[in-house]
TIGU-177639 format. One record per residue: x, y, z of N, C-alpha, C in turn; residue in three letters. Coordinates in nm, 3 decimals. Example, Ala and Ser with C-alpha at 12.3 -4.5 7.8 and 13.67 -1.06 7.14 Angstrom:
2
@n_px->1.319	n_py->-0.569	n_pz->0.780	ca_px->1.230	ca_py->-0.450	ca_pz->0.780	c_px->1.320	c_py->-0.330	c_pz->0.780	mise->ALA
@n_px->1.285	n_py->-0.225	n_pz->0.708	ca_px->1.367	ca_py->-0.106	ca_pz->0.714	c_px->1.290	c_py->0.003	c_pz->0.787	mise->SER
END
This chain:
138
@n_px->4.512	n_py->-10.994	n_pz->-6.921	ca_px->4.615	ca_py->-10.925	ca_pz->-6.845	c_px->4.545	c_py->-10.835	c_pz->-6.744	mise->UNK
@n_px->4.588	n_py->-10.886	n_pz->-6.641	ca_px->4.535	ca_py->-10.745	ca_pz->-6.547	c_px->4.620	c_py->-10.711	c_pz->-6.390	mise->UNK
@n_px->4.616	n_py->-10.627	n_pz->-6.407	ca_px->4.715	ca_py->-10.515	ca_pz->-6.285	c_px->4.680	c_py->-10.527	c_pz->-6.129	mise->UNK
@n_px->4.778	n_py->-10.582	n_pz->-6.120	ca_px->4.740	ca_py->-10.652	ca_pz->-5.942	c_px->4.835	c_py->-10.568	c_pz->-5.848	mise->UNK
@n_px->4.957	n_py->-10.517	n_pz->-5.902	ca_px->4.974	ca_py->-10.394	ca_pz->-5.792	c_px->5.066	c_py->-10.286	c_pz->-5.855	mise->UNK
@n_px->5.102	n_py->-10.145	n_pz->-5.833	ca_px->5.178	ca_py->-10.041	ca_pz->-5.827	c_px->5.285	c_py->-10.000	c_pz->-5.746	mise->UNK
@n_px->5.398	n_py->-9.995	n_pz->-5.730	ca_px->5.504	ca_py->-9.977	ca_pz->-5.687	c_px->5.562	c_py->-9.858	c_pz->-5.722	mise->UNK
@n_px->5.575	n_py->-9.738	n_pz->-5.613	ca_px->5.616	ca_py->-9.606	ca_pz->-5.661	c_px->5.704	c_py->-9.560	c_pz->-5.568	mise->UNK
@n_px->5.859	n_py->-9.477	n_pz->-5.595	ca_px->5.924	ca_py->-9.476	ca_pz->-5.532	c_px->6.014	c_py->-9.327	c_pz->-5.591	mise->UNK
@n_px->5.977	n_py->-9.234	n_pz->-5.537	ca_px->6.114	ca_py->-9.126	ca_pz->-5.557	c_px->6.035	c_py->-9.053	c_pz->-5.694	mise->UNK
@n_px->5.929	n_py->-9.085	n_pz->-5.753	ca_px->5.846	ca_py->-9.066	ca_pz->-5.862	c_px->5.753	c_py->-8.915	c_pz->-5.843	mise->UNK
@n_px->5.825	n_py->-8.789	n_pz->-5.901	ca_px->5.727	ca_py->-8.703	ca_pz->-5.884	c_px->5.686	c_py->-8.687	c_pz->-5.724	mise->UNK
@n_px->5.552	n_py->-8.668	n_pz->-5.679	ca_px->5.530	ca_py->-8.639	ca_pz->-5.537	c_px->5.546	c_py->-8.765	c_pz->-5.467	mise->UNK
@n_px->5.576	n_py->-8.872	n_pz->-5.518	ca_px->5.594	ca_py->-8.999	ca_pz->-5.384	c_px->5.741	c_py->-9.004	c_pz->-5.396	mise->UNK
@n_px->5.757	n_py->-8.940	n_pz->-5.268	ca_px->5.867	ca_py->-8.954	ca_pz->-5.222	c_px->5.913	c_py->-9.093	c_pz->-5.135	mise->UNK
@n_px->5.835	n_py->-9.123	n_pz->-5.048	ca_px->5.862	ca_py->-9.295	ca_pz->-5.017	c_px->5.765	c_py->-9.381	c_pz->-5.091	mise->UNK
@n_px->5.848	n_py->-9.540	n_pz->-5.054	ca_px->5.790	ca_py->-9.616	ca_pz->-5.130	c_px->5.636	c_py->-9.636	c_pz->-5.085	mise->UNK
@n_px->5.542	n_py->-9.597	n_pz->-5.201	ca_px->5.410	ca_py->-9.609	ca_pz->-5.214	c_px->5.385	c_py->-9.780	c_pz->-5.338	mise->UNK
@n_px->5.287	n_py->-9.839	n_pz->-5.248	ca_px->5.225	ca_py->-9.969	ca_pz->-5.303	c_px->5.098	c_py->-9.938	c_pz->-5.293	mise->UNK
@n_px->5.036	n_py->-9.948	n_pz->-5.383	ca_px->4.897	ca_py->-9.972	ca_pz->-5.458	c_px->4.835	c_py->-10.087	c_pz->-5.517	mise->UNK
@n_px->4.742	n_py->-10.192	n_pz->-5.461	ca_px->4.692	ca_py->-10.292	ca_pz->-5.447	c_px->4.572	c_py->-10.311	c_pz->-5.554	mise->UNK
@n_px->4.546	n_py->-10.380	n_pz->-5.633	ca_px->4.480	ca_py->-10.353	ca_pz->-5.753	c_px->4.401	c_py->-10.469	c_pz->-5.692	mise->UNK
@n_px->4.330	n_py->-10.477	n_pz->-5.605	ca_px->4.320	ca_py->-10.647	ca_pz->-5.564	c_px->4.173	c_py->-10.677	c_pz->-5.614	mise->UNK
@n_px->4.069	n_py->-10.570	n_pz->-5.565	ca_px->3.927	ca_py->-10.584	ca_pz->-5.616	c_px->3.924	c_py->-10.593	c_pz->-5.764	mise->UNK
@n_px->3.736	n_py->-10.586	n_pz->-5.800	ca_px->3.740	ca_py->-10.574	ca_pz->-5.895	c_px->3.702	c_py->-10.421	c_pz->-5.979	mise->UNK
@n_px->3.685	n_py->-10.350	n_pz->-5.907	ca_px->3.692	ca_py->-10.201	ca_pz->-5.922	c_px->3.755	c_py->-10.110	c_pz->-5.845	mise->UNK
@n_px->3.903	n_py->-10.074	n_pz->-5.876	ca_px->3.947	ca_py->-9.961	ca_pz->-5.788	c_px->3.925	c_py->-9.849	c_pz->-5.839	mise->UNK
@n_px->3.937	n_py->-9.692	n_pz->-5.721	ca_px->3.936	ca_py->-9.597	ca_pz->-5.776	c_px->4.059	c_py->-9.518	c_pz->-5.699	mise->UNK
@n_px->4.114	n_py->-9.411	n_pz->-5.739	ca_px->4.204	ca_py->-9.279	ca_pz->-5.687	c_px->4.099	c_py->-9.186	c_pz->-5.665	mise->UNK
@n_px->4.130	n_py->-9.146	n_pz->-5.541	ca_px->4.038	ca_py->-9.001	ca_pz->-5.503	c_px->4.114	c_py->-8.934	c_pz->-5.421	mise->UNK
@n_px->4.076	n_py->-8.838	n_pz->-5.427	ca_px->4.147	ca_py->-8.689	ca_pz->-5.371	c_px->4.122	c_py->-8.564	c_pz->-5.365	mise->UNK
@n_px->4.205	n_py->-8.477	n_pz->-5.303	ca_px->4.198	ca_py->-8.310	ca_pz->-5.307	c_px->4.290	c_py->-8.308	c_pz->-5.437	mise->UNK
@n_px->4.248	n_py->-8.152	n_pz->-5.517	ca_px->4.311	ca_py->-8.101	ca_pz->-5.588	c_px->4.506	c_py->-8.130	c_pz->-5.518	mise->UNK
@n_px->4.584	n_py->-8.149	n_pz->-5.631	ca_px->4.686	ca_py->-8.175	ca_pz->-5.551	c_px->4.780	c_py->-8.286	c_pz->-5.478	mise->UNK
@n_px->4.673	n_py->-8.358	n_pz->-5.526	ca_px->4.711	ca_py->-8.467	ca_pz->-5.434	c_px->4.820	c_py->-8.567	c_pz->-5.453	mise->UNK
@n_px->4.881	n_py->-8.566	n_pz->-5.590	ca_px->4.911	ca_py->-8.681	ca_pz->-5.650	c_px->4.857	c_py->-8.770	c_pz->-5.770	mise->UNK
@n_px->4.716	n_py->-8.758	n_pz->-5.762	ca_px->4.598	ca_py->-8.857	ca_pz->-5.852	c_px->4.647	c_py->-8.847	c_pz->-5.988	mise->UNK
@n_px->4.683	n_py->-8.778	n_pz->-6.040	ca_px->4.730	ca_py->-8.767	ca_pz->-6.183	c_px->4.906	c_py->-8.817	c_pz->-6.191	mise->UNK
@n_px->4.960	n_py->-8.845	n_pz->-6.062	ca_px->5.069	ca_py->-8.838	ca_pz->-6.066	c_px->5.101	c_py->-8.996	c_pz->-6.093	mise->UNK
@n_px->4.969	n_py->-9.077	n_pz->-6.031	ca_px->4.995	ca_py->-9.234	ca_pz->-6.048	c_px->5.002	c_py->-9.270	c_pz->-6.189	mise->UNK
@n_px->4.869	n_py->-9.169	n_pz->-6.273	ca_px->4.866	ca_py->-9.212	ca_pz->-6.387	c_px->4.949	c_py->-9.166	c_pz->-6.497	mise->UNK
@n_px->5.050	n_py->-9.106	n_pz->-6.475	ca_px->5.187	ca_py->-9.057	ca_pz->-6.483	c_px->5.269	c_py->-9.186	c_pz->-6.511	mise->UNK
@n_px->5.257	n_py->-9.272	n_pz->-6.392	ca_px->5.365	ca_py->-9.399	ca_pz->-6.341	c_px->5.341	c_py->-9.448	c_pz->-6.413	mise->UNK
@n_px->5.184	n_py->-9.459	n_pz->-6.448	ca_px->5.192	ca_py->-9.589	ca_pz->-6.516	c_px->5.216	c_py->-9.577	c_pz->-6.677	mise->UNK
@n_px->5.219	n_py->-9.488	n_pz->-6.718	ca_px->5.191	ca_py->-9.412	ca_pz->-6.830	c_px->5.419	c_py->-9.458	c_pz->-6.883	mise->UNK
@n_px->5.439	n_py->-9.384	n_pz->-6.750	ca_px->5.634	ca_py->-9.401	ca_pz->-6.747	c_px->5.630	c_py->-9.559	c_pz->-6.777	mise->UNK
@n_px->5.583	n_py->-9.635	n_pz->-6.693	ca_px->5.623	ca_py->-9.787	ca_pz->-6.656	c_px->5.568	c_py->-9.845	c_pz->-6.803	mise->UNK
@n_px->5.475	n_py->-9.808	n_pz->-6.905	ca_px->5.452	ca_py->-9.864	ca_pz->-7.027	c_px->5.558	c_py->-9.822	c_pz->-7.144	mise->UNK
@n_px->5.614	n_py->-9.772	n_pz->-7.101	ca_px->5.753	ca_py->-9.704	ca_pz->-7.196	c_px->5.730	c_py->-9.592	c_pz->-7.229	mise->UNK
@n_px->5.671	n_py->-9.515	n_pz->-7.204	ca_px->5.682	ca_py->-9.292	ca_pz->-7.259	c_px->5.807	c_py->-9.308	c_pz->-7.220	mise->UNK
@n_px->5.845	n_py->-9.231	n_pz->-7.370	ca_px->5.965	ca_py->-9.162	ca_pz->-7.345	c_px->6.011	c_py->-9.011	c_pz->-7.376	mise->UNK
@n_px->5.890	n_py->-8.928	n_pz->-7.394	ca_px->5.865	ca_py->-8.808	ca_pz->-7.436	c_px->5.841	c_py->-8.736	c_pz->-7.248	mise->UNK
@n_px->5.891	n_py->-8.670	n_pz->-7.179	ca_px->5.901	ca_py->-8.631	ca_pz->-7.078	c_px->5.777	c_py->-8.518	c_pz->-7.094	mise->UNK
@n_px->5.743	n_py->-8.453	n_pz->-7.225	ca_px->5.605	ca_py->-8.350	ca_pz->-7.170	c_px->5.511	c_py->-8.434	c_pz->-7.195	mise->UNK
@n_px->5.475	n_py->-8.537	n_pz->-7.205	ca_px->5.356	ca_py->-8.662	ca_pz->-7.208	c_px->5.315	c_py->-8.652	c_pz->-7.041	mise->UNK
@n_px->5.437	n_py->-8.652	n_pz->-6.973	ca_px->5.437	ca_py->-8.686	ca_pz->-6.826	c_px->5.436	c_py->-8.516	c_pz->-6.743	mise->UNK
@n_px->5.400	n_py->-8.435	n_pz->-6.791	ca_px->5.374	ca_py->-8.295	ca_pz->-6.728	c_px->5.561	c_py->-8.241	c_pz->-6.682	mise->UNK
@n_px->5.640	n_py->-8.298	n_pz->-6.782	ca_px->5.816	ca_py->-8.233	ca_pz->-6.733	c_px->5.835	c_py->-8.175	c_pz->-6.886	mise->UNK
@n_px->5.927	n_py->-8.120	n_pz->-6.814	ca_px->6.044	ca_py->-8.028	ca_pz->-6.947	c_px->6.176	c_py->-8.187	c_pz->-6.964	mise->UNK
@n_px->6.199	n_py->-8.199	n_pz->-6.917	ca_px->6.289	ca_py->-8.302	ca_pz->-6.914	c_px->6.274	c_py->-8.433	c_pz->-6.811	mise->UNK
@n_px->6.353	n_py->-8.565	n_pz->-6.869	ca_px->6.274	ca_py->-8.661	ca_pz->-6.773	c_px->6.331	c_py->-8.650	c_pz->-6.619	mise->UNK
@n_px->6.466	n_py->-8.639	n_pz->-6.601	ca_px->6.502	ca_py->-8.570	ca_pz->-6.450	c_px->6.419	c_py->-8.506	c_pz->-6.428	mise->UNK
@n_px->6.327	n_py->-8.444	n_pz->-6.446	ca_px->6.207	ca_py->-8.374	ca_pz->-6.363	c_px->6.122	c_py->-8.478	c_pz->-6.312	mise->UNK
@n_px->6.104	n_py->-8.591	n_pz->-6.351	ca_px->6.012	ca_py->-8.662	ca_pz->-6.291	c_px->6.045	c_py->-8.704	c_pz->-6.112	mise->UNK
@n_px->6.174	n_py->-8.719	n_pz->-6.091	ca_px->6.227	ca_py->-8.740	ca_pz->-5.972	c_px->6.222	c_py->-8.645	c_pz->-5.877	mise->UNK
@n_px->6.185	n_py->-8.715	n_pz->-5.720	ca_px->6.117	ca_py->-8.644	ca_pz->-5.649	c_px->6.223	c_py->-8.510	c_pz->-5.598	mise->UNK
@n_px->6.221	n_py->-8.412	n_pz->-5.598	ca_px->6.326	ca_py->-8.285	ca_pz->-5.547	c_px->6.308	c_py->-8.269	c_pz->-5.410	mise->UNK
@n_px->6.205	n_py->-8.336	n_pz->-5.354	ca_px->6.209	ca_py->-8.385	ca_pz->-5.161	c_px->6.129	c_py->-8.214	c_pz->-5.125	mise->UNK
@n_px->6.172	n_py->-8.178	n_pz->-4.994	ca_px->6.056	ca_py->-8.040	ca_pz->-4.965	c_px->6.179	c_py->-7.959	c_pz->-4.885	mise->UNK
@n_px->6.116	n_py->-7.914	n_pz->-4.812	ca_px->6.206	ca_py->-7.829	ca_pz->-4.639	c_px->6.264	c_py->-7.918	c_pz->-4.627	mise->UNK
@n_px->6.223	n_py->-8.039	n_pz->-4.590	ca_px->6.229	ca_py->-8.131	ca_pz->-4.455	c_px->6.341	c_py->-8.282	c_pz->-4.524	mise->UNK
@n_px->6.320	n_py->-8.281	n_pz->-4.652	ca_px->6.380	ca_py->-8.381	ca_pz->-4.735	c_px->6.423	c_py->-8.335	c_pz->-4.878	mise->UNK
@n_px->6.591	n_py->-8.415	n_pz->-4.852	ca_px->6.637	ca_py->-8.357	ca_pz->-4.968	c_px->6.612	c_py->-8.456	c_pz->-5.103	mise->UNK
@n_px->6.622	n_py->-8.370	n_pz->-5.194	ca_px->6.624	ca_py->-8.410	ca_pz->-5.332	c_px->6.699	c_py->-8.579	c_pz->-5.328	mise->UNK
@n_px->6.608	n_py->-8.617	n_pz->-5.388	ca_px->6.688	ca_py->-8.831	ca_pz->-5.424	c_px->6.709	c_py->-8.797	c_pz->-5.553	mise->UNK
@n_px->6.819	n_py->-8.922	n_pz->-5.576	ca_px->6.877	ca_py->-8.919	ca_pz->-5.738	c_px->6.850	c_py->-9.067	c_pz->-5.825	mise->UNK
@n_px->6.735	n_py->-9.079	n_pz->-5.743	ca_px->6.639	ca_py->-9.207	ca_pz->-5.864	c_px->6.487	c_py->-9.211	c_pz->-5.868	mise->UNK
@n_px->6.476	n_py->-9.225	n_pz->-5.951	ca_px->6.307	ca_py->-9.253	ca_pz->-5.922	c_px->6.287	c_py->-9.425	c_pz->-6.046	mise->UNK
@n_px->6.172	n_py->-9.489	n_pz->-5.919	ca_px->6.150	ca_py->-9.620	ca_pz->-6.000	c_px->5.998	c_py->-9.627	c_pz->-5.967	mise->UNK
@n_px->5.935	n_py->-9.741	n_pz->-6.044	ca_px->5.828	ca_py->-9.779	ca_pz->-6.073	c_px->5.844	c_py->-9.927	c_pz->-6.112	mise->UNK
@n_px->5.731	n_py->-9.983	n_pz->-6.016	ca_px->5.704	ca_py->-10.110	ca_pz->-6.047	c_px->5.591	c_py->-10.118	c_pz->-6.090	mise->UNK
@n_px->5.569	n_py->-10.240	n_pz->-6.129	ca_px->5.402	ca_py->-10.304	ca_pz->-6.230	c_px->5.431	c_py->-10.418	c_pz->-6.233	mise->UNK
@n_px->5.301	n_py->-10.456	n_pz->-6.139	ca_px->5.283	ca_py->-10.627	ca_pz->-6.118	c_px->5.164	c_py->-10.655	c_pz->-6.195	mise->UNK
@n_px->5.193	n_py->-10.752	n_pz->-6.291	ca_px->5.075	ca_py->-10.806	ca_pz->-6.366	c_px->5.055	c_py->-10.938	c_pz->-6.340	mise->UNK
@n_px->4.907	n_py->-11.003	n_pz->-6.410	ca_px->4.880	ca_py->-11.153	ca_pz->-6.358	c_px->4.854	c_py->-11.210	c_pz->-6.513	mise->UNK
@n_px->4.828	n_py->-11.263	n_pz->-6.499	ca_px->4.757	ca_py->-11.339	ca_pz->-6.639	c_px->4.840	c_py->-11.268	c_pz->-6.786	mise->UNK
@n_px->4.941	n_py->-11.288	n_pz->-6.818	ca_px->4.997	ca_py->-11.187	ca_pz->-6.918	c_px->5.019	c_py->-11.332	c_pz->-7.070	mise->UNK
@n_px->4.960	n_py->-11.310	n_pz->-7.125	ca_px->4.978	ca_py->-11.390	ca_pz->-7.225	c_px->5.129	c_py->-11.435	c_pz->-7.267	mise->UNK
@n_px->5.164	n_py->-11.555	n_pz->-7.309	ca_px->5.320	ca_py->-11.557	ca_pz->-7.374	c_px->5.417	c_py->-11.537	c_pz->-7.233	mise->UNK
@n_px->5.376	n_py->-11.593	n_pz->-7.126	ca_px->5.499	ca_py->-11.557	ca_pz->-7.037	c_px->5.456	c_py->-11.685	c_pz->-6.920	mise->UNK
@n_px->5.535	n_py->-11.798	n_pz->-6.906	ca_px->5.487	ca_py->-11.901	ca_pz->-6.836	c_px->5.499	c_py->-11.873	c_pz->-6.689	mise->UNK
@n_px->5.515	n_py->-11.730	n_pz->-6.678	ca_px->5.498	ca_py->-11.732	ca_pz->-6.483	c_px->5.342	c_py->-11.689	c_pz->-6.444	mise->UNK
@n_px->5.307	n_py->-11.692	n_pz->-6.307	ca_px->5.181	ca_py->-11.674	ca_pz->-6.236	c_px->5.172	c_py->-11.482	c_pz->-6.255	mise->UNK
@n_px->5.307	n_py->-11.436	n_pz->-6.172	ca_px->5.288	ca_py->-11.318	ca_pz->-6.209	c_px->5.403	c_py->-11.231	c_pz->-6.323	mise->UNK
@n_px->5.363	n_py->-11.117	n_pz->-6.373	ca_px->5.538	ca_py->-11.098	ca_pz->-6.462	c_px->5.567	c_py->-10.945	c_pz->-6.387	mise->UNK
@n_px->5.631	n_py->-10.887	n_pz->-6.361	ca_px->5.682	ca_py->-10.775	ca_pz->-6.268	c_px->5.759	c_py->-10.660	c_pz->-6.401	mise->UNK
@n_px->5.693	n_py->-10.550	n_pz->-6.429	ca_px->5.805	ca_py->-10.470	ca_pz->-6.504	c_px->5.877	c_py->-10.375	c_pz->-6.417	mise->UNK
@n_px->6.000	n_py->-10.339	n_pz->-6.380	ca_px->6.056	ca_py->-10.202	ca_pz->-6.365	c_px->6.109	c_py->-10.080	c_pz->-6.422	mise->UNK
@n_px->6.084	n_py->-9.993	n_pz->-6.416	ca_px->6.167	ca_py->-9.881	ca_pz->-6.467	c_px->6.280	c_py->-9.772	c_pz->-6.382	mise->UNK
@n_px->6.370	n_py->-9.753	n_pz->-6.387	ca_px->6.470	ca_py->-9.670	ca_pz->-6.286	c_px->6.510	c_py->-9.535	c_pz->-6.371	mise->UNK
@n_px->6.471	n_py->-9.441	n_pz->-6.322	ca_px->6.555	ca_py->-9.327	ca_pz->-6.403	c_px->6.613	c_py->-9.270	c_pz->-6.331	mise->UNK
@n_px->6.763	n_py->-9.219	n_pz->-6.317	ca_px->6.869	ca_py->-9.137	ca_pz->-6.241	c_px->6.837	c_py->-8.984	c_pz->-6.267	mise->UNK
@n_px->6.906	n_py->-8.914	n_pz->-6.191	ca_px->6.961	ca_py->-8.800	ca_pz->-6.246	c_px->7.062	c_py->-8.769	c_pz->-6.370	mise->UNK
@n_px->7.144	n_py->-8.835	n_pz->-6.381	ca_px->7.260	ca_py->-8.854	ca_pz->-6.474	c_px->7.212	c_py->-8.861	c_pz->-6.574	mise->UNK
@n_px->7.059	n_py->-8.919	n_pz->-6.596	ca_px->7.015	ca_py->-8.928	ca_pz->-6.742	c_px->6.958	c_py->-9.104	c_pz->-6.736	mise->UNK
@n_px->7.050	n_py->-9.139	n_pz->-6.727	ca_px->7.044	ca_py->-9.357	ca_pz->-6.717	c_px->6.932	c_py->-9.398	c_pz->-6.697	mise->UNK
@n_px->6.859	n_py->-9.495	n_pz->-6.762	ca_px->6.757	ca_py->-9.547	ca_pz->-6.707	c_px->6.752	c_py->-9.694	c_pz->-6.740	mise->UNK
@n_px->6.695	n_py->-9.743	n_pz->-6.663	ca_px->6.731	ca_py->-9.919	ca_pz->-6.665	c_px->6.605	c_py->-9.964	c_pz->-6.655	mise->UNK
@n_px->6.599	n_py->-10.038	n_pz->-6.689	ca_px->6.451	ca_py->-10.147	ca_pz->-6.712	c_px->6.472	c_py->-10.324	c_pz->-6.677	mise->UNK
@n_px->6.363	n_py->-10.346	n_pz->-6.610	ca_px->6.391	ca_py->-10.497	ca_pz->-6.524	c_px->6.245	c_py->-10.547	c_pz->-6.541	mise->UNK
@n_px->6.289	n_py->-10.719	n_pz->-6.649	ca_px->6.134	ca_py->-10.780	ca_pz->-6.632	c_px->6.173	c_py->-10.885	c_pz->-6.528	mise->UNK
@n_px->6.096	n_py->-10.932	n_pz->-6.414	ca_px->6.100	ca_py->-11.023	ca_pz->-6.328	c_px->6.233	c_py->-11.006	c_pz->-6.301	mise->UNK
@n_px->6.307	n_py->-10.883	n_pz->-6.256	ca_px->6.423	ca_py->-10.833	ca_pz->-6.155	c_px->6.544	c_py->-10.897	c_pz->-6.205	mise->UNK
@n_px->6.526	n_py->-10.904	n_pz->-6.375	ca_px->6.637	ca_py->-10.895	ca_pz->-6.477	c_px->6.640	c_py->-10.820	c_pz->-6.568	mise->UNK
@n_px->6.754	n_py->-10.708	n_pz->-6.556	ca_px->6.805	ca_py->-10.626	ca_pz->-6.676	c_px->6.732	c_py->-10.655	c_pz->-6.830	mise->UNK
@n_px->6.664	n_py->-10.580	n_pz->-6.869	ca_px->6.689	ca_py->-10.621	ca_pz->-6.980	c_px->6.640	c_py->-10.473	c_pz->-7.072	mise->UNK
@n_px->6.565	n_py->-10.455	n_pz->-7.209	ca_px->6.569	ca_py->-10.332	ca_pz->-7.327	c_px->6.397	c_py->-10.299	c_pz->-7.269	mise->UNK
@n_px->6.402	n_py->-10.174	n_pz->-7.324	ca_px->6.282	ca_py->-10.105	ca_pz->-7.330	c_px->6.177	c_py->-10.209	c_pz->-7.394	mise->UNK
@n_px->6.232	n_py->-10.234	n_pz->-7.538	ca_px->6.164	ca_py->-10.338	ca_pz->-7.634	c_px->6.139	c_py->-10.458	c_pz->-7.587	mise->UNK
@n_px->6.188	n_py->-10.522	n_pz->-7.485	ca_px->6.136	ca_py->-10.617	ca_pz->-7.370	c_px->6.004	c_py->-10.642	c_pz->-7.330	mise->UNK
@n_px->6.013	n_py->-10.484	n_pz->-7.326	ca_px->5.847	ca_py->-10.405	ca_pz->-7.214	c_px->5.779	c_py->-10.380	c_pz->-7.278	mise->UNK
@n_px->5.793	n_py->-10.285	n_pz->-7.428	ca_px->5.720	ca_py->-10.272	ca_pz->-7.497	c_px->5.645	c_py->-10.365	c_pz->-7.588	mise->UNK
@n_px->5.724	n_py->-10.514	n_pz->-7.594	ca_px->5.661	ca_py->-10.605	ca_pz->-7.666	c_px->5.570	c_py->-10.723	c_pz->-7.571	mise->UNK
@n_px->5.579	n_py->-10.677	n_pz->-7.435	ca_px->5.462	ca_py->-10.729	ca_pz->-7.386	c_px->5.281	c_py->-10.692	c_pz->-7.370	mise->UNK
@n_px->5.305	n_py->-10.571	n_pz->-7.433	ca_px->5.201	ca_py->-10.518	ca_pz->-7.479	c_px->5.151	c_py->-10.475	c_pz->-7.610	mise->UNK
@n_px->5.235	n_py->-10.570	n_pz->-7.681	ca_px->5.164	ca_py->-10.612	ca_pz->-7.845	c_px->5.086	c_py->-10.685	c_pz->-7.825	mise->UNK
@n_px->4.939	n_py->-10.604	n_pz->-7.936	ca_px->4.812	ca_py->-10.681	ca_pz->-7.949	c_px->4.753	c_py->-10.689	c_pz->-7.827	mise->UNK
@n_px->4.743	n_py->-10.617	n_pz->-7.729	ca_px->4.656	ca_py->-10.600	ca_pz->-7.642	c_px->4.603	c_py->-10.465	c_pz->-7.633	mise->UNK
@n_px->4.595	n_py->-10.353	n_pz->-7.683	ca_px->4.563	ca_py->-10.261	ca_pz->-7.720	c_px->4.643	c_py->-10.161	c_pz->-7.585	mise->UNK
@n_px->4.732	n_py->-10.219	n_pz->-7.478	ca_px->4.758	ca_py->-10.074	ca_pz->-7.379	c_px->4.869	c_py->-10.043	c_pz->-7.399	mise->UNK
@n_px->4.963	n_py->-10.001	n_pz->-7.404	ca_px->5.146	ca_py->-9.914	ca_pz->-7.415	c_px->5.097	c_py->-9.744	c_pz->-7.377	mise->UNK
@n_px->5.217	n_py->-9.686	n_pz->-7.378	ca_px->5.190	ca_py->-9.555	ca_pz->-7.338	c_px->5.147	c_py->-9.494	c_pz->-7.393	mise->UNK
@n_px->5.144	n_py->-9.512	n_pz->-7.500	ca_px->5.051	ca_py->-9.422	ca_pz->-7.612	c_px->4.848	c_py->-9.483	c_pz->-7.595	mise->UNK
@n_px->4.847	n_py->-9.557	n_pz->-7.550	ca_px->4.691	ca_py->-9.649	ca_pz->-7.583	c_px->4.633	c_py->-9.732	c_pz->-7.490	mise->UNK
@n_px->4.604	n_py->-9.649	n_pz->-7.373	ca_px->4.572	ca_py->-9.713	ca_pz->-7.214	c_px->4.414	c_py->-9.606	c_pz->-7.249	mise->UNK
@n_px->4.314	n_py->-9.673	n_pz->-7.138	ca_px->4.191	ca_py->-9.637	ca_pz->-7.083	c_px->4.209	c_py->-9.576	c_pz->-6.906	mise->UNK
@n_px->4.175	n_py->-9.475	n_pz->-6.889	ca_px->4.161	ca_py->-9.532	ca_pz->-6.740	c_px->4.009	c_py->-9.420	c_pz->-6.712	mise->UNK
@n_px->3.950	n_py->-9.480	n_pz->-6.597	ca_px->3.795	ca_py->-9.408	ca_pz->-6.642	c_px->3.818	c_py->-9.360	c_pz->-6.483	mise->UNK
END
């Protein structure tokens, strides 16, 4: 299994849609204090199923959604995509997870841009050692 791109949208500090290209064979995040860098690994951390909101640096998970600045107002969704390749047990080239969380509370989950349960998502990462609890990132 391995991670060929990031899709971030309304998530914490990305306020527009941000894509992240996993294409080499070593990427890195770099930055100023501030920047975001902890905020991706946030996403991905959301997009493996956390559902404990102080895992992800919030008091509640509506905090994760972006509250906009001066210049832009507060949005009332935040989503995350995860494009994977090679995923064992799944006869497509690539498999796509989403996650959507509202303000209202709601959150919806989409494998290959169909509805479906958390337990969907979470059982594509049985026996591979990553879910939100049990990722590496160096």
């Amino acid at each position: 299994m391995k991670i060929k791109s990031l899709e971030i949208t309304g998530f914490k500090s990305f306020y527009e849609k941000t894509r992240i290209s996993f294409d080499l064979r070593l990427s890195a995040i770099v930055g100023p204090n501030g920047c975001g860098k902890s905020n991706v690994l946030d996403a991905i951390r959301w997009i493996l199923g956390e559902q404990n909101p102080r895992q992800l640096r919030a008091n509640v998970m509506e905090e994760i959604i972006s509250n906009g600045s001066e210049f832009l107002k507060p949005l009332g969704m935040a989503e995350v995509s995860l494009v994977m390749e090679n995923v064992s047990g799944y006869n497509f080239e690539q498999v796509e997870i989403k996650r959507r969380v509202f303000r209202s509370g709601e959150t919806e989950y989409y494998l290959n841009g169909v509805q479906c349960r958390l337990k969907d998502i979470t059982d594509i990462f049985i026996d591979t050692g990553s879910g939100a609890r049990a990722y590496s990132v160096i």
